[in-house]
C-alpha positions as CSV (number, residue, x, y, z in Angstrom):
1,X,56.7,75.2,-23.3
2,X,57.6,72.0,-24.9
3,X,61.1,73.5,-26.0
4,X,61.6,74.6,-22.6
5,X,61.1,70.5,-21.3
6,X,63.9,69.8,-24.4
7,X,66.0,72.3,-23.3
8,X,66.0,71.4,-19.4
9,X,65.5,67.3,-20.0
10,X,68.9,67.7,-22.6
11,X,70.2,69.7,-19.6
12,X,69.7,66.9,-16.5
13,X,71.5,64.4,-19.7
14,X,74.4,66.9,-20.1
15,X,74.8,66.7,-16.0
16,X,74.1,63.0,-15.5
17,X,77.2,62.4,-18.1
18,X,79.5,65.0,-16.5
19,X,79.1,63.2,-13.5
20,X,79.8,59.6,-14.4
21,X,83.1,60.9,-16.6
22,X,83.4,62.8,-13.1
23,X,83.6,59.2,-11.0
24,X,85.7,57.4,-13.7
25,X,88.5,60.1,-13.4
26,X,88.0,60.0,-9.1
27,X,88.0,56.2,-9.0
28,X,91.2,56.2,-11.5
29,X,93.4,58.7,-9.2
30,X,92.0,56.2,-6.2
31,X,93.3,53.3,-8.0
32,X,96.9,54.5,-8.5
33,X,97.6,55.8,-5.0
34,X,96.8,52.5,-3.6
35,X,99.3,51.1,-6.0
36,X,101.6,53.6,-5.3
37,X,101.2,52.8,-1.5
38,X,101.4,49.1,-2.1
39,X,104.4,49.2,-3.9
40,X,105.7,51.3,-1.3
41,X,104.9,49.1,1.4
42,X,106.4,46.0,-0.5
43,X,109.7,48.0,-0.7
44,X,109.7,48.6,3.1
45,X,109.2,45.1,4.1
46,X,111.4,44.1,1.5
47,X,113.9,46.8,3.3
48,X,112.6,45.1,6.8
49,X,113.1,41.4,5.8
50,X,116.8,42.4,4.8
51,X,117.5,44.4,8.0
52,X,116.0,41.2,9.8
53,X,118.2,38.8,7.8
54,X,121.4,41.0,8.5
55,X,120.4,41.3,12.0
56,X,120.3,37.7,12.5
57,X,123.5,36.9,10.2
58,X,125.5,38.6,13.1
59,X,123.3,36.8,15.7
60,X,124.4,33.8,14.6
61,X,128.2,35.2,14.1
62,X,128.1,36.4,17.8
63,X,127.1,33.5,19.2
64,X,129.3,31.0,17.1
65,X,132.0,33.0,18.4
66,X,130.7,33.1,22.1
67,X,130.6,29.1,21.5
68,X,133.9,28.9,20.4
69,X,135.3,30.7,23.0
70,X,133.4,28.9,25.2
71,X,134.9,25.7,23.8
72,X,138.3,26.7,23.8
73,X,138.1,27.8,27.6
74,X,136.7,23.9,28.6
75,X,139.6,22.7,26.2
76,X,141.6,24.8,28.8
77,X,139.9,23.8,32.1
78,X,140.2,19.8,31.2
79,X,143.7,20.1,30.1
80,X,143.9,21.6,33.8
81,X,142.3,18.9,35.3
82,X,144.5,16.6,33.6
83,X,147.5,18.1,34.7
84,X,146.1,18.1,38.5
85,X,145.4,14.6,38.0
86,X,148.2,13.7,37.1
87,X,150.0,15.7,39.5
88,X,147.9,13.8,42.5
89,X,148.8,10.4,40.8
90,X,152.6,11.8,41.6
91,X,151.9,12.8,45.3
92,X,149.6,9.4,46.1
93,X,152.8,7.5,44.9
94,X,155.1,9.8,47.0
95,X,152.8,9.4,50.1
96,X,152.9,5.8,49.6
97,X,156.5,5.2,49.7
98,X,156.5,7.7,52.5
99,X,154.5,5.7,54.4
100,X,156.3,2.6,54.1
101,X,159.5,3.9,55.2
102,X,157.5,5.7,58.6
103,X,156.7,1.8,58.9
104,X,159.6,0.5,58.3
105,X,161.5,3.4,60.8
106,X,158.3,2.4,63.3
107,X,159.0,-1.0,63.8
108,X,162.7,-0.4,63.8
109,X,162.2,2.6,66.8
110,X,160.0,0.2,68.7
111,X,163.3,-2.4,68.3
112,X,165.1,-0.1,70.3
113,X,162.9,0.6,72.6
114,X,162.4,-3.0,73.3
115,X,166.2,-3.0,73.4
116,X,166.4,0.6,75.6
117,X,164.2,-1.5,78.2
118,X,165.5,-4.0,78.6
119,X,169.1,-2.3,79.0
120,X,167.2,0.0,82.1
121,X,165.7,-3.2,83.7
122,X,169.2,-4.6,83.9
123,X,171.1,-1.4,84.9
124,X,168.4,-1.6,87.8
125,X,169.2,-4.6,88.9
126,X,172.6,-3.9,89.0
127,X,172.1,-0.8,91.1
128,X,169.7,-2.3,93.4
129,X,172.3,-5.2,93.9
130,X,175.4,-2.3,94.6
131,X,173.6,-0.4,96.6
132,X,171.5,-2.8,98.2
133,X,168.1,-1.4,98.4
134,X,164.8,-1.8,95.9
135,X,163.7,0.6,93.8
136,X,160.5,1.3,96.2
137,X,163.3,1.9,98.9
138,X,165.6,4.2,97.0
139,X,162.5,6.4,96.1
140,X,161.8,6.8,100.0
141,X,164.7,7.5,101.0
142,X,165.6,10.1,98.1
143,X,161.6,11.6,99.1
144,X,163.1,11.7,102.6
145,X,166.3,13.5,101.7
146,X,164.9,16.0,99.8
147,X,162.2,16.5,102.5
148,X,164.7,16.8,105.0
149,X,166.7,19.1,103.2
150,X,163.8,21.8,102.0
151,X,161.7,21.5,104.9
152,X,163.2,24.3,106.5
153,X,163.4,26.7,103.2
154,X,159.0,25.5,102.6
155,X,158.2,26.3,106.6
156,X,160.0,29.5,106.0
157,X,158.5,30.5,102.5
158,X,155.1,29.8,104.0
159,X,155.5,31.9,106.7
160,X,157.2,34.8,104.7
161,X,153.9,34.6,102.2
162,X,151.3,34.0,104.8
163,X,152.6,37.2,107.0
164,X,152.9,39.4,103.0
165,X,149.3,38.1,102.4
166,X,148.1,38.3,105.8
167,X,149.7,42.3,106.0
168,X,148.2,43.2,102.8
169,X,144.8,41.7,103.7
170,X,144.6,43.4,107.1
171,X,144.8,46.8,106.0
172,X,142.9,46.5,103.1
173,X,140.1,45.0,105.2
174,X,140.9,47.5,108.0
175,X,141.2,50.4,105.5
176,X,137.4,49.5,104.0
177,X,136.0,48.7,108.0
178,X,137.0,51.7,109.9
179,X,136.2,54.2,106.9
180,X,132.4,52.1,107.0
181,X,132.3,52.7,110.7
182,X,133.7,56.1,110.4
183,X,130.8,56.7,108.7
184,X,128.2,55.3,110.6
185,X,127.2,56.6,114.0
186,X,124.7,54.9,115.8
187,X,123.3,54.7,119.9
188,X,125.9,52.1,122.1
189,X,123.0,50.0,123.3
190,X,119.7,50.1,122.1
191,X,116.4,50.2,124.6
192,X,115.0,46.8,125.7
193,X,111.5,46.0,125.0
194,X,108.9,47.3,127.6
195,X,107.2,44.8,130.0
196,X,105.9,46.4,132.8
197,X,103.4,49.5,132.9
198,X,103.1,51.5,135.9
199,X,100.3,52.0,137.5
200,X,98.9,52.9,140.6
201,X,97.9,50.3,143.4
202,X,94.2,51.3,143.7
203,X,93.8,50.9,140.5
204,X,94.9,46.7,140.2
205,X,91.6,45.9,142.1
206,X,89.8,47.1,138.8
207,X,92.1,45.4,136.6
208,X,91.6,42.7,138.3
209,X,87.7,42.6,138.7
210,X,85.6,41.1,140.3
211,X,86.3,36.8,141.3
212,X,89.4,38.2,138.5
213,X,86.8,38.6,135.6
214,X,88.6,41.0,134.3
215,X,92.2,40.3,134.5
216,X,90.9,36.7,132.7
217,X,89.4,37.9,129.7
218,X,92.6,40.7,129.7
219,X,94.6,37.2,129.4
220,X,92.1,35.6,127.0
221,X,92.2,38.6,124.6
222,X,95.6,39.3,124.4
223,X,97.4,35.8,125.0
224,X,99.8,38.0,127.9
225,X,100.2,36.7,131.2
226,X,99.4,39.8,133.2
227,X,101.4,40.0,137.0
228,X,99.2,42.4,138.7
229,X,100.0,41.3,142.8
230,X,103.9,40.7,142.2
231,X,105.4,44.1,141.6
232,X,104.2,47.1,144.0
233,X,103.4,49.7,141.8
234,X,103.4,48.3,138.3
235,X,101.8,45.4,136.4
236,X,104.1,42.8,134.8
237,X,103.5,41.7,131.0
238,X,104.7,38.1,130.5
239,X,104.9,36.4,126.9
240,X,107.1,34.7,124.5
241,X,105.9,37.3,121.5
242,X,107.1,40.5,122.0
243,X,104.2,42.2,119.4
244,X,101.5,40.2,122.1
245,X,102.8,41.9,124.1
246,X,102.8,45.6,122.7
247,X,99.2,44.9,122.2
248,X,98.4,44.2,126.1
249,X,100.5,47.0,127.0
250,X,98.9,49.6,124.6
251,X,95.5,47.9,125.7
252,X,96.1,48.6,129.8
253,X,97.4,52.1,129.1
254,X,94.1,52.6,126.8
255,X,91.9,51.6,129.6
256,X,93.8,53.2,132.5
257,X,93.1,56.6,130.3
258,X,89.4,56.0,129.8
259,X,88.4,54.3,133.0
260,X,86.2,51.9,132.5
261,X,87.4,48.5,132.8
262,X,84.7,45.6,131.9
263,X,85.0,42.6,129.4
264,X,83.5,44.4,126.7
265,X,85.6,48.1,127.2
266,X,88.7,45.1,127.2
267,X,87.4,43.5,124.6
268,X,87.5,47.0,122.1
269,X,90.3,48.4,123.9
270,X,92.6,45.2,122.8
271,X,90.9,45.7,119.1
272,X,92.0,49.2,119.1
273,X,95.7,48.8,120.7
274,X,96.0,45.3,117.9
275,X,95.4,48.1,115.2
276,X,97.7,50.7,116.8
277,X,100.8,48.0,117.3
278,X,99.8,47.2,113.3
279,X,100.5,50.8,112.0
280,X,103.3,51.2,114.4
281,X,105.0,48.0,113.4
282,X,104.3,49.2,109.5
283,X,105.0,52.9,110.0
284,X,108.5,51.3,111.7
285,X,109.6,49.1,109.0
286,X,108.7,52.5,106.7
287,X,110.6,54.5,108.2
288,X,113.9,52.3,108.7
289,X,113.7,51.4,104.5
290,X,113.1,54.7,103.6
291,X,116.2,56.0,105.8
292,X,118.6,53.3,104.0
293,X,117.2,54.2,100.9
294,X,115.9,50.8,100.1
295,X,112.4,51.3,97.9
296,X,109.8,48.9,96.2
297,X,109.4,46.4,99.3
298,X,106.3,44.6,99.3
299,X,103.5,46.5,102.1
300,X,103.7,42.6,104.1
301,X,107.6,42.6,104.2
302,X,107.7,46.1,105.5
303,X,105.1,45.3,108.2
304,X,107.4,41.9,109.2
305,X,110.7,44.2,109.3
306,X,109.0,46.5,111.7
307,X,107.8,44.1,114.4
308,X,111.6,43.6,114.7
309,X,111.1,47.3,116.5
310,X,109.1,45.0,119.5
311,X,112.4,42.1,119.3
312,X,115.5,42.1,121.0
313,X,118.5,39.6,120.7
314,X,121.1,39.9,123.3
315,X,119.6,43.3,124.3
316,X,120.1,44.8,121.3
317,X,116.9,46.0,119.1
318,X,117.0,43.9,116.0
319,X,115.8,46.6,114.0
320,X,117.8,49.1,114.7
321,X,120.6,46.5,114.0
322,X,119.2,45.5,110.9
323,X,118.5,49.5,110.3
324,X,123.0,49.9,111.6
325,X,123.7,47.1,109.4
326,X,122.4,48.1,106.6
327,X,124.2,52.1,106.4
328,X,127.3,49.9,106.7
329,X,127.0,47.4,104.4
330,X,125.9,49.9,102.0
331,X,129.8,51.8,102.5
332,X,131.3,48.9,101.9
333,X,129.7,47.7,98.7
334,X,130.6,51.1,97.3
335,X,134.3,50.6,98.1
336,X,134.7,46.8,97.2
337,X,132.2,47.0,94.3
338,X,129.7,45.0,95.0
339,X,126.0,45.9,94.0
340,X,124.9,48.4,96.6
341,X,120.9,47.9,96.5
342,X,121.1,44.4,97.0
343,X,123.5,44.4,99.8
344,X,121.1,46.8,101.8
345,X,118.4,45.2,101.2
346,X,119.2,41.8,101.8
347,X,121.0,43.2,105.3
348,X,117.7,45.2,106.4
349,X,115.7,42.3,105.6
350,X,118.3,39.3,107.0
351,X,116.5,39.0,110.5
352,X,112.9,39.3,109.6
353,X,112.6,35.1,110.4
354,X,113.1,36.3,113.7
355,X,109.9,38.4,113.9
356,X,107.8,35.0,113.0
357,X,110.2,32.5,114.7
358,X,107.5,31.5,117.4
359,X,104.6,31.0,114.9
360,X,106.7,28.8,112.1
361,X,109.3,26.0,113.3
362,X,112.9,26.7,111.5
363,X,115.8,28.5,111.6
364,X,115.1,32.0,111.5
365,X,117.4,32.6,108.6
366,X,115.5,29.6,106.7
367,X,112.1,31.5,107.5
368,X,113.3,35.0,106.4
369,X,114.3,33.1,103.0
370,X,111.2,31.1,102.9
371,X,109.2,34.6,103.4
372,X,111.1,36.8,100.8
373,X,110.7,33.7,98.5
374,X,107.0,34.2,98.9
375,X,106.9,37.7,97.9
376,X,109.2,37.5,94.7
377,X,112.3,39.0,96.5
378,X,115.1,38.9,94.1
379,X,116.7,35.4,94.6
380,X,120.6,37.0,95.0
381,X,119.1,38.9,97.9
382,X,117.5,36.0,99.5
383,X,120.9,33.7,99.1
384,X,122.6,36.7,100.8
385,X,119.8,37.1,103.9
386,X,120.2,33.3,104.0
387,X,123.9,33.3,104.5
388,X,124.5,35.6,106.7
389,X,125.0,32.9,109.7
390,X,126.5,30.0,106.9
391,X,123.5,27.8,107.2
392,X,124.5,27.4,103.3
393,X,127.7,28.6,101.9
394,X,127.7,32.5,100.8
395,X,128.5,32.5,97.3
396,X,128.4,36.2,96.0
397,X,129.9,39.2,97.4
398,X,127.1,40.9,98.8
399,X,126.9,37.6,100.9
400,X,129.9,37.5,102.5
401,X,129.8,41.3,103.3
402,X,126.4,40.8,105.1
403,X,128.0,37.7,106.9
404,X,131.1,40.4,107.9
405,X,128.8,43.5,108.8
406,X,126.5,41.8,111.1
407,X,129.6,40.5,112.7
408,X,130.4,43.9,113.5
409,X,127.2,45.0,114.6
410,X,126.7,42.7,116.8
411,X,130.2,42.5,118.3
412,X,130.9,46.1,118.9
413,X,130.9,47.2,122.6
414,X,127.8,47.5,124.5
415,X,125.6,46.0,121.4
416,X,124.3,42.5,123.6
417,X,124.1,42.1,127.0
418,X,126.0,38.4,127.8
419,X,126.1,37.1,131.2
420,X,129.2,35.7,133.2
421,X,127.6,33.0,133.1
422,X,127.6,32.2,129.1
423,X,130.7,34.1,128.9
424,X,132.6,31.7,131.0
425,X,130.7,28.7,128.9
426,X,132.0,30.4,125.5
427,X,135.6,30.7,127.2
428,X,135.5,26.6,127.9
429,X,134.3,25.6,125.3
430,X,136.9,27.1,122.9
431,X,139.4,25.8,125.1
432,X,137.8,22.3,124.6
433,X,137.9,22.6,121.4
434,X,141.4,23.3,120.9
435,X,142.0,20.4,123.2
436,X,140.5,17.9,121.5
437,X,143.4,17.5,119.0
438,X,146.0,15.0,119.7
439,X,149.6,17.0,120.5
440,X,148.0,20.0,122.7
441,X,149.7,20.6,126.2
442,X,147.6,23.5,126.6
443,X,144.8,26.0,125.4
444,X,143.5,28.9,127.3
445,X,141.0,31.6,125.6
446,X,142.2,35.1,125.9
447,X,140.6,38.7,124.7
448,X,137.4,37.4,125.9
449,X,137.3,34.8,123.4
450,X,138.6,36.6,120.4
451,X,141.8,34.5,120.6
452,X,142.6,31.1,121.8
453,X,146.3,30.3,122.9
454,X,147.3,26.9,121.4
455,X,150.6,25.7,123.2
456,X,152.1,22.2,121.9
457,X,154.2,19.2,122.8
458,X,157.4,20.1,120.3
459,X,158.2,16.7,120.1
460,X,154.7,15.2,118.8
461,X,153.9,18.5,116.5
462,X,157.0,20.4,114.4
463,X,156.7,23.6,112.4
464,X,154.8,22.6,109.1
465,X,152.1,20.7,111.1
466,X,151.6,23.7,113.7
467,X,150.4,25.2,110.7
468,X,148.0,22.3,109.1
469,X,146.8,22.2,113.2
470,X,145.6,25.7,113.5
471,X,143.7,26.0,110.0
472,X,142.0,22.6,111.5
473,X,141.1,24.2,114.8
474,X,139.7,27.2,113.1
475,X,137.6,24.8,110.9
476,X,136.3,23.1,113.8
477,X,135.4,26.3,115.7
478,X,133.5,27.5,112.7
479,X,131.9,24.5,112.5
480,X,130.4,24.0,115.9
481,X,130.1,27.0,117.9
482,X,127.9,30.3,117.4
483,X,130.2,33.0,118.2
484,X,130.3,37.3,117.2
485,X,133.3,38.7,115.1
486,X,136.8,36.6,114.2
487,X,138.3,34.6,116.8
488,X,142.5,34.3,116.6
489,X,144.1,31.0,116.8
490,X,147.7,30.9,118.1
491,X,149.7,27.8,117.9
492,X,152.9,28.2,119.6
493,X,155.8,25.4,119.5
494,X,158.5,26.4,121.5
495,X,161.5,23.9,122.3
496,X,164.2,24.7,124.8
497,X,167.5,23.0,125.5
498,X,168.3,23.3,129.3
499,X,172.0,22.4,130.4
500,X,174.2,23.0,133.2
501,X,178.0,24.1,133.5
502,X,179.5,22.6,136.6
């Protein structure tokens, strides 16, 4: 047992020493691969540290060439500058003797012409004192000479030019007119308002009522004068508004139908005719925008454009002038150019004033400008609405060619109804007109005012003022009378030499 502890004790000794010897070899091998690593590692940064070294050796070669060239190109550039320095130096010293000869050739040119001066004041002289006659005198003279002698040859040009012009105008204008009115048909004459109603005789006693209650508060509700007595057979409507008007008319009719005649069956029946003459008016001004194909119009405009329906001017319905006017104007825009849409409009809408005239004091052409102002009408359509009678000069197309169309509406045969009476006033006055220049034997109107007949003394007036006198009597014509269409002026200078053989 003992023996068996020796054996196994001598055993664990025999182990224990293995294992240290074990260690010491281990630790050994340990120890030289780090040595071997480390010298290793010295011999790569030794390898690194001369690759670095190198690598900055040509660095530094690189850039001390870069800087040499570098230097070499500024030894260049200010050898340049030099150069162009002193090349400037040259041309400043050139300049300046330049200059001082232009002095020097200056002063000697204004020498001479000193010296040219005073050699023209003297040749004057002399000439004045050959010929006798100033310098102020000669100049006359020679103007009147040369007048004298291209009078003739300038009356003759201007005539030759103004007939070319004139020609080529004509049927241009002509050409673009008739294929406008070609175009257009339309009724002669246009039906007046209404201002009677018929109605039977029996039946004025009621409208009149009793003590006239009646016919008073049909007066006090509608504003109308109403005529019942005067006229056998009808009852007369008297007012200055034409819509007024409509309303008392459409009122009686309403109460003729239903019978019963009293303040208060007036009182609805003038309610009820106001709002029928309202959609009427509305419904009118509609219907003529939407048959010129004018859209986007304001519901207020188009109720003003169609109370035109219940206005007439001359006799002729201004709506279905403005409604005429507008088919036209819209032909010739397309042929001269112009912007089509604004030329309709502004001619549909260029007598609405007229439908307000008796509520607002103006021109009517200033009150139809004023209103489309108000509704943000666009402002090249209200110059050309505003125009149209040259209250203010027309300065765009469209202008002038609603000036021009509503010439031609209203002129055309059987549009207005004129009486003798104004018609013989028109004649006269154009004939005054003409008269009241200095140099006119005699004037007489002719074409029923579309031309006046200028005849003049030949001795006080020659050729070229004939001409300067009928542009003046045009101007004067345009400027103070109201008249439809273009009116002709004819100056004629005639001379005759009488003699007698014996």
């Amino acid at each position: 047992m003992f023996i068996a502890i020796l054996v196994g004790v001598a055993g664990l000794a025999v182990g224990a020493g293995g294992v240290a010897i074990y260690s010491k070899s281990k630790e050994k091998n340990a120890a030289d691969k780090a040595d071997a690593l480390l010298g290793k590692a010295k011999k790569e940064a030794e390898k690194l540290v001369l690759d670095a070294q190198k690598d900055a050796l040509e660095v530094k070669s690189a850039a001390k060439k870069e800087e040499d060239e570098h230097r070499r190109d500024i030894k260049k550039t200010e050898a340049r500058l030099a150069e162009r320095e002193e090349n400037l130096d040259k041309k400043f010293e050139q300049l300046d003797k330049k200059s001082d000869k232009l002095d020097r050739e200056t002063k000697e040119l204004d020498a001479l012409k000193g010296e040219i001066k005073d050699l023209r004041v003297k040749q004057q002289e002399k000439l004045e004192k050959i010929a006798g006659l100033s310098k102020a005198d000669a100049k006359e003279k020679l103007f009147q000479m040369t007048e004298r002698d291209i009078k003739e040859d300038l009356i003759g040009l201007i005539k030759k030019e103004q007939e070319a012009i004139s020609h080529e105008a004509e049927e241009s204008a002509a050409a673009i007119l008739v294929a406008a009115m070609e175009r257009m048909s339309s009724e002669v004459t246009a039906d007046r308002t209404v201002t009677a109603v018929k109605i039977d005789d029996e039946m004025k006693g009621r409208i009149i009522g009793k003590e006239g209650r009646n016919v008073q508060a049909l007066q006090a509700a509608t504003g109308v004068d109403f005529l019942v007595d005067d006229t056998p057979g009808m009852v007369v409507l008297s007012s200055f508004d034409p819509v007024r008007r409509q309303v008392a008319r459409a009122a009686l009719e309403l109460l003729l139908k239903d019978g019963r005649i009293n303040p208060s069956s007036i009182e609805n029946a003038v309610e009820k005719a106001t709002k029928l003459i309202d959609k009427e008016a509305t419904r009118a001004g509609e219907d003529a925008a939407r048959e010129v194909g004018v859209t986007g119009l304001p519901h207020d405009i188009l109720h003003i454009l169609g109370e035109l329906k219940f206005r007439t001017s001359y006799g002729q319905n201004v709506l279905l002038h403005s409604v005429e006017m507008a088919h036209i104007a819209g032909m010739i825009a397309e042929e001269v150019g112009a912007d089509v849409r604004i030329t309709k409009t502004a001619t549909l809408l260029h007598d609405i004033g007229k439908a307000v005239t008796h509520k607002i004091e103006g021109k009517h052409t200033e009150i139809g400008a004023e209103i489309a102002r108000k509704y943000g009408i666009n402002e090249r359509i209200v110059h050309a609405m505003e125009a149209h009678h040259e209250d203010i000069e027309p300065t765009t197309i469209e202008a002038v060619i609603v000036k021009i169309v509503d010439a031609i509406s209203a002129a055309r045969p059987g549009a207005r109804n004129i009486s003798a009476e104004n018609f013989a006033e028109r004649m006269k006055e154009l004939e005054n007109v003409a008269l009241s220049f200095d140099g006119i034997d005699k004037a007489y109107a002719l074409q029923a005012g579309r031309e006046i007949r200028v005849v003049v003394e030949p001795k006080q007036i020659d050729d070229l003022t004939a001409f300067k006198l009928a542009r003046d009597i045009a101007d004067k014509i345009e400027s103070t009378m109201s008249y439809p269409g273009v009116i002709k002026i004819n100056v004629i200078r005639e001379t005759r030499a009488i003699e007698y053989a014996k």
